[in-house]
C-alpha angles and dihedrals in degrees: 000000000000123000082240085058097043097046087052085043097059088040086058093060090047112110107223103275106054084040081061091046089053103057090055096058091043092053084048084059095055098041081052099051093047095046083052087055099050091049098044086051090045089053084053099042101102113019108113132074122249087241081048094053094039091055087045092049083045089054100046094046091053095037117029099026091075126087114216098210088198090059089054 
């Protein structure tokens, strides 16, 4: 059994108010990863010259813009 059907599995068992309890904290989890992620994007934001950014945006156009029919 996956850890997904397990997890359903365990909420089924719950009587209503710890279902409720748990989607809190499930809804917690989510506000907390996405705050992680904000903050890890706002430590980034920034770090690179604009010499730096100009040769990346360089690198990407040239190298991940092209579709390659044969890898579809």
């Amino acid at each position: 059994m996956s850890t997904w059907e397990t997890i359903v599995e365990e909420l089924r068992t719950l009587p209503a108010p710890k279902l409720a309890e748990a989607a809190a904290l499930i809804h917690g989890l989510r506000e907390r990863a996405r705050a992680d992620r904000l903050a890890a994007l706002e430590r980034s934001a920034g770090i690179l010259t604009d010499e730096e950014g100009a040769e990346l945006e360089r690198v990407i156009e040239e190298g991940c813009e092209k579709i390659d029919a044969r890898d579809w």
